[in-house]
N, C-alpha and C positions, 0 to 999 in steps of 0.2 A: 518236073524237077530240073532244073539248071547248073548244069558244069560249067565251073569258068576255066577259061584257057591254061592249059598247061605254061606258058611265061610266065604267066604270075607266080609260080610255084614259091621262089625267093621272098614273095614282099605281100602277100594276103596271108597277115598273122595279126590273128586278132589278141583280146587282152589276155595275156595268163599273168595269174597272179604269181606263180614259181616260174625263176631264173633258168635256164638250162645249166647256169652255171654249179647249182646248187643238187646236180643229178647225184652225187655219192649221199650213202645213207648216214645217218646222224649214230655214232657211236652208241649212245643210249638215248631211253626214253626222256622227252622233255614233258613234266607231269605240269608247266603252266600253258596261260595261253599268251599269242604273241597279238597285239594289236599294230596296225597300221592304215595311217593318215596320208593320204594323197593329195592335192589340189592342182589345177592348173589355171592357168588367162592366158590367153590368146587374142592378141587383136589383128586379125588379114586384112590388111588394107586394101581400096577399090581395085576392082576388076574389071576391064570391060566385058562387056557381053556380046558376040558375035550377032545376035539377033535384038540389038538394040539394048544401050541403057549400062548400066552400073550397078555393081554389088560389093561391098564388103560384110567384113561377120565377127564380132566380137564372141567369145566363146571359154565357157564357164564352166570346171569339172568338179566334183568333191568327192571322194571314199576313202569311208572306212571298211576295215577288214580284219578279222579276227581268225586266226589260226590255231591248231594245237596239232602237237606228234603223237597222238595216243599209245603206240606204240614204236618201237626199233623201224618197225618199217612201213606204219602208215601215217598220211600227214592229211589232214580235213581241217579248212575253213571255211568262212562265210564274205561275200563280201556284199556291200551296196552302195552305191551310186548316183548324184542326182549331177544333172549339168542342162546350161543353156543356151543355145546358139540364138544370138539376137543379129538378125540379117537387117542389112539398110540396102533397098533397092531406089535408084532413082533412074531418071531417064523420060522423057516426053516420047517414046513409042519404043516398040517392041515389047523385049520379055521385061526390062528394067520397069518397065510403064506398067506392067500389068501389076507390080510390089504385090505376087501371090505369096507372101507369108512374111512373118513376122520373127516372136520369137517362138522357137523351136524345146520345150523339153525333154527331157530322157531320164528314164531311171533304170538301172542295170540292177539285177541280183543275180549272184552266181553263187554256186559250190562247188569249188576247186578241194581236187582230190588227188593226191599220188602217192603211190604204191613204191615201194624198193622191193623192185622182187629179188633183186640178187647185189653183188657190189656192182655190177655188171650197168644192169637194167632196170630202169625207171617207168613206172606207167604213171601219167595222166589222166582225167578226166574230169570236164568241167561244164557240167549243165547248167544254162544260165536264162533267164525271160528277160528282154528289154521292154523298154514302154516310150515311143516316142511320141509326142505330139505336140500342135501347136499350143499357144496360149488359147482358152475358150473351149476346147476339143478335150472330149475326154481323155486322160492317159489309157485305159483300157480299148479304148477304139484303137491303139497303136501299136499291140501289142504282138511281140515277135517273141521267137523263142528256139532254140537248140542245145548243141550239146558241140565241145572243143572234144577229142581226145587222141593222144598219141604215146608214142615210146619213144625212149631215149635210150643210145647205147651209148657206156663210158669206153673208150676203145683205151684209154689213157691218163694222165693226170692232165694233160694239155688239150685233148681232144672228145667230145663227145659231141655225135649227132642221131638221129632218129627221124621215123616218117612221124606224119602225122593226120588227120583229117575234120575238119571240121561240116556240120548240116545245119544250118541254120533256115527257121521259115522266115518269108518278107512279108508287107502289109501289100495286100492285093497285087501278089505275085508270086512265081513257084520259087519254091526251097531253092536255097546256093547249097552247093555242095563243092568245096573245093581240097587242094591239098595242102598241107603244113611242110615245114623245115625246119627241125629244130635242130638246133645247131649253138656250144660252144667250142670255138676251137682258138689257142691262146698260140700265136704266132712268134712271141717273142714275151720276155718278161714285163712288158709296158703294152702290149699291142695286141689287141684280140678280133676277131669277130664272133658277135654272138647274135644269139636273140635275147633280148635282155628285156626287162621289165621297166613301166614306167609310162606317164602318161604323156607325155610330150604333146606334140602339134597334135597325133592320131588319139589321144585319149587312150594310147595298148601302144604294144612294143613292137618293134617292126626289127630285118635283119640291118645291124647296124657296125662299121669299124669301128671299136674303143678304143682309145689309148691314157692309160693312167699311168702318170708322172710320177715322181716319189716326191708327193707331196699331196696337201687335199684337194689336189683341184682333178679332174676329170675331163676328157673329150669323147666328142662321140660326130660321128656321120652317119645318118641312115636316109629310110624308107622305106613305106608300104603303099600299097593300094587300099582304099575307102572309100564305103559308101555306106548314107544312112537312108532311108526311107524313113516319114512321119505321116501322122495323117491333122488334115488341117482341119479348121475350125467351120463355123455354116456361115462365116460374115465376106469373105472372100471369094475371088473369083471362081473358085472352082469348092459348093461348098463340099464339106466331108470327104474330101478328096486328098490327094497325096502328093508330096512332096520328092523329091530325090535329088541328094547331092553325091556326086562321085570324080574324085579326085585321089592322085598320087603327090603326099605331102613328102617333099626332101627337106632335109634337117641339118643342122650343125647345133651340136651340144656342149654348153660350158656348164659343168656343175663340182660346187663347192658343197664341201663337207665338215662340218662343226665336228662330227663325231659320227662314227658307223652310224648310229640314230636316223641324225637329224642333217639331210641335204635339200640343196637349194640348187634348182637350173636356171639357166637362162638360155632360150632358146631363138634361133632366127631361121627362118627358109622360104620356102618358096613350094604352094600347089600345082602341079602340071597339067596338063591332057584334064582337066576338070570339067564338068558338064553339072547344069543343071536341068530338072525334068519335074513338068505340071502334070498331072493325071486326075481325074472326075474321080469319083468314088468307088468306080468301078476296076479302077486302075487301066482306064483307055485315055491314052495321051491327048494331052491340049496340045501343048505347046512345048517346046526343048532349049535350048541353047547350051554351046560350048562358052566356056570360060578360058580369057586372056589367062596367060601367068600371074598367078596372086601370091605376093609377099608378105609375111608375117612375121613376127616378134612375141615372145611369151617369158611368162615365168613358170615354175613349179616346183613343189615342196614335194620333201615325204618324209614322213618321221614314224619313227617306232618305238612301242615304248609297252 
């Protein structure tokens, strides 16, 4: 089992589908259910590769999710997920030369669950399977799986934060186990940081400064730490083998709102400290390289309804 370094504490958060903002309990029971639509596009522009060659990645999200408060104080939905990362490797030697993968899919199912145990305190928990793989390779060879869950204290109408933990297993590698920070804390009437929800560059919500205008537009600055593992197909360098991208995506956020509903972002940033990693099937390394700074550009919806 693998602990990741206690720095990351701030910026390894994965997706929760519930805001911190939203930790006080719902006055009464809501007997509907609530549906929500997500999408993202993302195109990172080339990169170079320290170990020879070039990479950029177009990158594809979609979920839906569906909600209900059964009662005063419990909330259960469902959500799922498909997205596609299409990688363009070029280069006449190194890792750019070797173009070990293609495109990449993923499918997420979760069940996001929280508790109001008091006005106080909020529990979480969100078991969830992913399925990553290349085109050609089956999505069940890629198949990962854990569990998000943590608590939230309201200390105040401006402030609430909570630990949190999450265990997740990788494809031919030991479990992450790391730690959460959940956190809203509303600094001024226009200016917060939270953990907020939403799929941006990282496809989840990282800790991010907000600032909302009195108007419908919104800003944001964040980031997180990412990494995904897949397993690849049998036509490539390394067959049935596996993939790893891991990178620190920073962000600046513009999003526009028609109506509480239905928002629209636009997003621009930049991956940092990013590596890429070839592994055989066994998960014993081919090959690695570090990734130059990659800049990107996106959009993203989300609508409820």
């Amino acid at each position: 089992m693998r602990y990741l370094p206690a720095h990351f504490l701030l910026i390894i958060l994965f997706a929760l589908p519930f805001s911190t903002a939203h930790a006080q309990p719902p006055a009464t029971q809501d007997d509907g259910w609530r549906w929500t639509l997500q999408g993202a596009a993302v195109h990172q522009f080339d990169a170079d590769l320290d170990q020879g060659g070039e990479v950029g990645v177009n990158r594809y999200f979609l979920n839906i999710a569906v909600s209900r408060q059964f009662t005063s104080q419990f909330n259960m939905g469902l959500a799922i997920g498909y997205g596609v990362d299409s990688y363009d490797f070029s280069g006449e030697s190194g890792f750019g030369a070797l173009d070990p993968w293609d495109d990449i899919r993923e499918t997420r199912i979760s069940l996001p669950m929280r508790y109001f145990a008091s006005r106080e305190w909020t529990l979480f928990a969100i078991p969830s399977l992913r399925y990553q793989a290349e085109q050609g390779a089956s999505l069940g060879d890629g198949q990962s799986g854990g569990l998000l869950a943590g608590a939230i204290y309201r200390f105040s109408e401006t402030f609430s934060i909570g630990p949190g933990i999450g265990v997740f297993s990788e494809i031919e590698d030991d479990a992450s186990v790391f730690p959460i920070l959940l956190i809203n804390w509303k600094l001024t009437d226009t200016l917060s940081v939270e953990t907020g929800g939403g799929l941006a560059a990282s496809r989840g919500p990282g800790v991010q400064l907000t600032w909302n205008p009195a108007n419908n537009w919104r800003f944001a600055f964040g980031g997180r730490y990412e990494k995904t593992r897949f397993r690849l197909d049998d036509d490539g360098v390394a067959p049935g083998g596996v993939g790893e991208d891991e990178a620190v995506p920073l962000y600046a956020l513009a999003e526009y709102s028609w109506s509480e509903e239905v928002k629209l972002s636009f997003i621009a940033g930049a991956e940092v400290g990013g590596s890429l990693r070839l592994e055989d099937s066994s998960g014993n390394r081919i090959s690695e390289s570090d990734l130059d700074t990659a800049a990107f550009l996106g959009l993203t919806f989300r609508a409820r309804f």
